[in-house]
C-alpha positions as CSV (number, residue, x, y, z in Angstrom):
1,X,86.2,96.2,107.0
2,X,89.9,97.4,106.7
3,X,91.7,96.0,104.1
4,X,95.5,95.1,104.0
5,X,101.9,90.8,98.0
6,X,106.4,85.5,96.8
7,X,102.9,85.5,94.8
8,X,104.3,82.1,93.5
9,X,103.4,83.0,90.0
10,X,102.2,79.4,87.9
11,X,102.9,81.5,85.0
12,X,105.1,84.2,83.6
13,X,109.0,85.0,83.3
14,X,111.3,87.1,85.3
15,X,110.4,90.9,85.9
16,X,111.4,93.7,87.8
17,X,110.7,93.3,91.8
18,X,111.0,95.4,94.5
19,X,113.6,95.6,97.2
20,X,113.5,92.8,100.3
21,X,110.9,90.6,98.4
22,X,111.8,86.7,99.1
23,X,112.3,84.7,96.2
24,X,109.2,82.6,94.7
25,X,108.7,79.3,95.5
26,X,105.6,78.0,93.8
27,X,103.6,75.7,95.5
28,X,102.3,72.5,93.7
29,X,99.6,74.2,91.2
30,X,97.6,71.2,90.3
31,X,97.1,70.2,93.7
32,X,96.3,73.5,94.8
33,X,93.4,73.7,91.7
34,X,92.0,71.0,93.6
35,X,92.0,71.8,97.0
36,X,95.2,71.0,98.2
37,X,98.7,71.7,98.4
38,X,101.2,69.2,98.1
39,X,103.9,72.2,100.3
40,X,101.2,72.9,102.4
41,X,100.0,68.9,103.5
42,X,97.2,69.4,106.3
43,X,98.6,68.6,109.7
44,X,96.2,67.8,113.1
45,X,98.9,69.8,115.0
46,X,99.3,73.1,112.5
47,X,97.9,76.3,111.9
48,X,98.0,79.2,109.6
49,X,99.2,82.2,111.7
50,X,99.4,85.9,110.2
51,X,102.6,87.5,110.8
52,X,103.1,91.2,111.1
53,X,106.8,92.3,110.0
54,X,108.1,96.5,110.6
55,X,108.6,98.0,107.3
56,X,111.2,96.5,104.7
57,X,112.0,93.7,106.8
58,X,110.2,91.3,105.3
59,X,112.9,89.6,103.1
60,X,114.7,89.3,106.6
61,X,112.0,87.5,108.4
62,X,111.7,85.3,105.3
63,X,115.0,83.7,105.3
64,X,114.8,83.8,109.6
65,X,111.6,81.5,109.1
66,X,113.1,79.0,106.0
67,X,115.9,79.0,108.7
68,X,113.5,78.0,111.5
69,X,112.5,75.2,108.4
70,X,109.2,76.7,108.8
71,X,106.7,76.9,106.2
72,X,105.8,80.5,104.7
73,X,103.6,82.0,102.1
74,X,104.2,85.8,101.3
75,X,101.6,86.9,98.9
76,X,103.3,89.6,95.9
77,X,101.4,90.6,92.9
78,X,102.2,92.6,89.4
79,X,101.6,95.8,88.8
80,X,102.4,98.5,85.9
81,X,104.6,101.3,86.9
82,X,106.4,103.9,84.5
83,X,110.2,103.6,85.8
84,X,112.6,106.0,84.2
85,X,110.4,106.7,81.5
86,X,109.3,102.8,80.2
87,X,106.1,101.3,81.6
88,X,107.4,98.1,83.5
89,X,105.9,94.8,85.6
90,X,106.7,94.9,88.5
91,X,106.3,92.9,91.1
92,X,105.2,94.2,94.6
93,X,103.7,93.1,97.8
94,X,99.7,92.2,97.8
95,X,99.8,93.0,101.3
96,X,102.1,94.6,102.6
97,X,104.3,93.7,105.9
98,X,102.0,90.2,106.4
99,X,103.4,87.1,106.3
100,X,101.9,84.1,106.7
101,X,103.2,81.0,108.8
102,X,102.7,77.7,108.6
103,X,103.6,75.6,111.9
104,X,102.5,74.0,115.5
105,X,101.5,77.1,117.9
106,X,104.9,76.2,119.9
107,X,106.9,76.5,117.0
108,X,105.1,79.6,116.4
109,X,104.9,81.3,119.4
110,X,108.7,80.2,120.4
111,X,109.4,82.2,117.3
112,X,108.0,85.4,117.4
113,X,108.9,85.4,121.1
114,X,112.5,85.5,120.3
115,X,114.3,88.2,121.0
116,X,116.3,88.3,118.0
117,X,113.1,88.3,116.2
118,X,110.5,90.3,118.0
119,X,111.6,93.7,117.6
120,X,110.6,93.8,114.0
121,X,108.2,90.4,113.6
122,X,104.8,90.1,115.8
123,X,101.4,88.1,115.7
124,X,98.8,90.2,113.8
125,X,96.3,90.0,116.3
126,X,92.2,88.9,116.0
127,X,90.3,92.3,116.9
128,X,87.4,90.6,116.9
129,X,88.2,88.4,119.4
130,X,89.4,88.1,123.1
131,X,91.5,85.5,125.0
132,X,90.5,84.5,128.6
133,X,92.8,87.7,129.6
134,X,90.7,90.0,127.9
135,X,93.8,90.2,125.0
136,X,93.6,89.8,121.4
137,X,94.9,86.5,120.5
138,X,96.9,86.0,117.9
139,X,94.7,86.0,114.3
140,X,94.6,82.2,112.7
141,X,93.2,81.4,109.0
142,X,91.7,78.1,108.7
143,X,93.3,75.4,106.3
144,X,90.7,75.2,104.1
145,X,90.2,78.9,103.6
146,X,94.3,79.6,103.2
147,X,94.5,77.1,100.9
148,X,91.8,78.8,98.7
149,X,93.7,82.2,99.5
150,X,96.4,80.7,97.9
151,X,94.6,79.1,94.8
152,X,93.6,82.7,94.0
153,X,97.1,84.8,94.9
154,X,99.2,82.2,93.5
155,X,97.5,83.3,89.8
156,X,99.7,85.8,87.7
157,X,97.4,88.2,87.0
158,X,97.8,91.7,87.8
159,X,93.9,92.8,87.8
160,X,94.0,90.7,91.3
161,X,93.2,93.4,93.9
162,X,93.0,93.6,97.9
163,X,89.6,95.8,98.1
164,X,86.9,97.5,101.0
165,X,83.8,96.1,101.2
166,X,82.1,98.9,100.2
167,X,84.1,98.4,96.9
168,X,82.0,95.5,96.4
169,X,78.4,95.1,95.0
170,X,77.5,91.5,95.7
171,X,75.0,89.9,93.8
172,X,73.9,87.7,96.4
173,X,74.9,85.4,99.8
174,X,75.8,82.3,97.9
175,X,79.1,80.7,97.4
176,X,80.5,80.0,94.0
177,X,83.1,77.7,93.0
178,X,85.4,79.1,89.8
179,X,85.3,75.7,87.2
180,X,87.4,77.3,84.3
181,X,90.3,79.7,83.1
182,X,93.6,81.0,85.5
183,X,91.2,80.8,89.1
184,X,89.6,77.1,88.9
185,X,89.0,76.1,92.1
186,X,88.6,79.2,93.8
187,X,85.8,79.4,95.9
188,X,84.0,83.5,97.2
189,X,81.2,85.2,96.6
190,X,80.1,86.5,93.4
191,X,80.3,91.1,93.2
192,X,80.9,93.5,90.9
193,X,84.4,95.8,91.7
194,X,85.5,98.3,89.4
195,X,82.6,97.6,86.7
196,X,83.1,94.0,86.7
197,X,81.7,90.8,87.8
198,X,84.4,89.0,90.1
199,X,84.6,86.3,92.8
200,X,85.9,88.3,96.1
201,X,87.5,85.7,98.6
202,X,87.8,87.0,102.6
203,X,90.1,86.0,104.7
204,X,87.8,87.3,108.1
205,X,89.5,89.4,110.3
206,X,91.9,90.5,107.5
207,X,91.3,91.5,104.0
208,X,89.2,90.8,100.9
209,X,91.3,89.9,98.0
210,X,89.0,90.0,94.3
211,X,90.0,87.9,91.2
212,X,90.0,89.5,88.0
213,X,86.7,89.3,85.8
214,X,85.8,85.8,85.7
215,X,82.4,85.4,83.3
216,X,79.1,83.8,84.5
217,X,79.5,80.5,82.4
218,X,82.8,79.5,84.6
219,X,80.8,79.7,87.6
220,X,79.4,77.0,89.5
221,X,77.2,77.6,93.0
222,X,78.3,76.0,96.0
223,X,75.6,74.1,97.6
């Protein structure tokens, strides 16, 4: 599949970032080990929606959406880059122009519909899907499955990598559940990337994101 980074980092100190990135604002990491977010409560009425924003905007629609008191997540990771000479951490975006909002569809739609806002931010849209129009609708990631997104983005760890699925050699169907070290909690499917046994989490319609290496005895199978 085609693969597409306010990583709220639950570790680390200030480094380099790059231009237009919001600010972090970590969400509760405890509650997010376990499941659940305290920032991101589970509401009957809202959904995860997938925001696409035009190049270097992104800082823009961030602050337009904390306006809107709308809830955001904006996934950023470190990586190493040579900058003038010295090899600096650096903080960039995991995927690029996605943003992901957290609201009622009204809220949502009433946003992106705006005209102030939709000449730079739109609905990434389900391909795989079509609306009663024949259109793709809007793409949606279920609560459950953002909130283990976030479990595994929110991690400061700069081996954390967006990857193709040819990129991965999985092991086998079953789902594993992470029990110890930075990625508790997470939940995916067990592959080896780059020479090493990871837990590759997809968010369908969208990307596969893989953890660093994570050994054997901190995995646990889903039944």
């Amino acid at each position: 599949m085609d693969t597409l980074s306010n990583v709220n980092t639950r570790r680390g100190e200030p480094y380099p970032r790059t231009p237009d990135l919001p600010p972090a604002s970590s969400p509760d990491t405890q509650s997010l080990s376990s499941g659940v977010s305290v920032k991101y409560a589970p509401h009957p009425d809202k959904r995860w929606y997938v925001l696409r924003v035009t190049y270097n905007r992104i800082g823009k629609a961030y602050e337009l959406l904390l306006g809107a008191k709308m809830e955001t997540y904006f996934p950023n990771h470190y990586v190493y880059k040579t900058i003038q000479g010295k090899k600096k951490r650096v903080l960039e975006p995991l995927l690029p122009n996605i943003i992901f909002v957290y609201d009622t569809p009204g809220c949502v739609f009433s946003f992106v519909k705006n005209p102030l806002h939709n000449s730079f931010i739109n609905f990434y849209l389900n391909h795989f899907k079509q609306d009663e129009y024949g259109k793709n609708p809007p793409l949606t990631v279920g609560y459950n499955e953002m909130m283990n997104f976030i479990n595994l983005t929110s991690v400061d760890n700069e081996h954390i990598r967006v990857v193709d699925s040819e990129q991965c050699r999985y092991k086998s169907g079953d789902l594993v559940r992470v029990t110890e070290g930075d990625f508790k909690g997470v939940t995916g499917r067990v592959a080896r990337v780059s020479g090493q046994q990871r837990v590759v989490v997809e968010l369908e319609g969208l990307c596969l994101v893989a953890t660093a290496y994570v050994p054997s005895g901190f995995l646990m199978k889903v039944e």
